[in-house]
N, C-alpha and C positions, 0 to 999 in steps of 0.2 A: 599358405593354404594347404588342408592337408586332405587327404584322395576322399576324404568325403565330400567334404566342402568343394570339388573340384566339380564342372561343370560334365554330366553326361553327354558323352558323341549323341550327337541329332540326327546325322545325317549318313547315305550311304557314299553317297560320289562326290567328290569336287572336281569340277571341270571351269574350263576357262571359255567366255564370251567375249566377244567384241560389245563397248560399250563405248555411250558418245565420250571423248578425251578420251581414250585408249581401251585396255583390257580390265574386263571384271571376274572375278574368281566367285563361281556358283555354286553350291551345297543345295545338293539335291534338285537342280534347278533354279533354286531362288538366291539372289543377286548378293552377295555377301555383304556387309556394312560394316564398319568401326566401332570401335566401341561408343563412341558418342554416336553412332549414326550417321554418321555419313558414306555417301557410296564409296565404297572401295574397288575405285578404279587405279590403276596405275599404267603407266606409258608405252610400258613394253611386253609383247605376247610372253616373251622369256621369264620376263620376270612373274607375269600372272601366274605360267605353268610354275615357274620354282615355288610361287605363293601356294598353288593350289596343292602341291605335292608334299607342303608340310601340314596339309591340312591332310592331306588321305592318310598320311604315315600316323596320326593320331590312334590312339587302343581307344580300351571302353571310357576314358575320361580325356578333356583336354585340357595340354599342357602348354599354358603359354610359352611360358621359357623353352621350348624346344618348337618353336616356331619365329626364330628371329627376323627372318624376312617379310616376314607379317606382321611385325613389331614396328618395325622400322618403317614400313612403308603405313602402319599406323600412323606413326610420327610427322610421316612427311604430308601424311591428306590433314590430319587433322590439327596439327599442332605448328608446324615449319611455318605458313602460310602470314601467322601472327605473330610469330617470332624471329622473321628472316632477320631483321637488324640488331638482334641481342646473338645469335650464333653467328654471323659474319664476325661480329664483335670480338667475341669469344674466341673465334679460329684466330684470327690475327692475332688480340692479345698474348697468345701462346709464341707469336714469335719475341719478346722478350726476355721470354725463360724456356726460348723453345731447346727440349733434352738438346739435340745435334750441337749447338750454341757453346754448351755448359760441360766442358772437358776439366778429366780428374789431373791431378799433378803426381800423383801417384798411386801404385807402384809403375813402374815402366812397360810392364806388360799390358796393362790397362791402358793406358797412354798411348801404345801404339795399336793397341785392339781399336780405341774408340778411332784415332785417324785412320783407319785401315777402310772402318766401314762406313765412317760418316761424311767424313773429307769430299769422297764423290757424291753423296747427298747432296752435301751444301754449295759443293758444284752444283750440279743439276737445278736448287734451286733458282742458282744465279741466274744461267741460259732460261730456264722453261718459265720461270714466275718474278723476273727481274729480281727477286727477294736476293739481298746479300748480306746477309747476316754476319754481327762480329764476333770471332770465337772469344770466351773468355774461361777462366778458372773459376770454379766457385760459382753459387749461387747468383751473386751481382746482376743485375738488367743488362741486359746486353745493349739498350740504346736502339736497338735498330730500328728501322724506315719500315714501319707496319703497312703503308699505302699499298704497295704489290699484293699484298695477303689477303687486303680491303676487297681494290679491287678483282682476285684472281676468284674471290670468294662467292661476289656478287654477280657473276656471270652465272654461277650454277644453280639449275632448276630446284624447284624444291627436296623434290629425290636423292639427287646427286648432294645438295647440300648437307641434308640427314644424314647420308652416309659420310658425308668430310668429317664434320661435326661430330659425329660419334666415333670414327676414327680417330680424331685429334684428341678425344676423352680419355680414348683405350692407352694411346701410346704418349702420351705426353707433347709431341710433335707435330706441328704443322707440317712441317717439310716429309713427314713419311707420310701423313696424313694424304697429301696433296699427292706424292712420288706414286702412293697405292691406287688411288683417282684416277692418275694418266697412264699407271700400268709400269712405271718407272719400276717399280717393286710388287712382287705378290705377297700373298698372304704370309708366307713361311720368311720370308726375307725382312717383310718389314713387323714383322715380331720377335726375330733378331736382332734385329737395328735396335727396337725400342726397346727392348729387355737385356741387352748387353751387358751391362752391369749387372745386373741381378743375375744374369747367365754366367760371369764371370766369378759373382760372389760364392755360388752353388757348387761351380769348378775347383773354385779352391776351398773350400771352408765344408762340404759336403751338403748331403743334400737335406731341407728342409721341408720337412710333408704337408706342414698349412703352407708354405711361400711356393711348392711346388705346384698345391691344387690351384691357387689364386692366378699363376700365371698359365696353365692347361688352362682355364675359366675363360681369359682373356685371351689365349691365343684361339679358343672358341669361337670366339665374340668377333674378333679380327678377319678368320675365315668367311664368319657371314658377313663381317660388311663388305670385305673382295666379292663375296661371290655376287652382293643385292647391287654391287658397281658393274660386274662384269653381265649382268642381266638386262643392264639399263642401257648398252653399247647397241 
């Protein structure tokens, strides 16, 4: 879309109301809605306020893409709701070719980077989400017992889900996916974990400016979904 074609600012104030099922983000007064129209409530004042605050920081045109939290909590009114058992799906399925799973055989330096950071991961998954995943070399299906991932998936509200879901998208992992969720990992740690390779490859081979903007992009993207999880506590 380009700044014509972009929608002009309508409005002077966003502020945050109480609305029946939680908080609704207001422009100008009147009750903010989704793109398909529906009311855009969501559960927690925190999170209304961070909604409503990407909406003031808008100039004379708006920019969806710098409104992620408003994205995603798009996602979860209007889309999550019909889709909860195709993303529960999804999140699990990743634990057979979940990244943590899938260890290089070389060089040795990489070998001991990815045990260093992922080893306690896949720890933690054991203890927190019964998940025990088997390490292997190589692409291959790791075989594992997807149930814990089912069930750890299907407890969470629509919200929280959006946010797993689009996490597990970003990093290839359920397990950071999940670790980011419980607070296991923040935003900076677990875009570490997930981009280790590619951080390793940049280390040694130098740096590349499209592989460097695409993972800034995503370590963007990662930020907002910590932050739309730590809004929803």
């Amino acid at each position: 879309m380009s700044m014509s074609e972009a929608p002009k600012r309508f409005f002077k104030q966003a502020d945050v109301a109480e609305a029946d099922g939680g908080f609704a983000v207001t422009l100008d007064a009147r009750a903010l809605r989704t793109p398909g129209k529906l009311a855009f409530v969501v559960p927690t004042r925190a999170l209304a306020e961070a909604c409503a605050a990407e909406w003031r920081a808008q100039g004379e045109v708006i920019k969806p893409h710098a409104m992620p939290l408003t994205r995603l909590a798009n996602v979860a009114i209007e889309r999550t709701p019909q889709t909860r058992d195709a993303l529960v799906a999804d999140i699990a399925k990743h634990g057979e070719t979940d990244l943590l799973c899938h260890r290089a055989d070389a060089p040795a330096r990489l070998v001991a980077r990815q045990a260093a950071a992922w080893d306690p991961l896949v720890d933690w998954a054991g203890e927190a989400l019964s998940f025990r995943p088997r390490i292997v070399t190589g692409i291959a299906a790791a075989e594992n017992d997807l149930r814990p991932l089912v069930e750890a998936a299907q407890t969470m509200d629509d919200f929280r889900l959006t946010a797993l879901a689009h996490a597990v998208g970003l990093t290839g992992s359920a397990i950071i996916a999940f670790a980011l969720l419980h607070g296991r990992l923040d935003a900076a740690s677990a875009f570490s974990a997930a981009f280790l390779d590619d951080l390793f490859q940049i280390e040694t081979w130098g740096e590349d400016e499209e592989a460097r903007a695409r993972l800034e992009n995503i370590r963007t993207e990662i930020k907002a979904a910590a932050r739309f999880l730590a809004a929803l506590a």
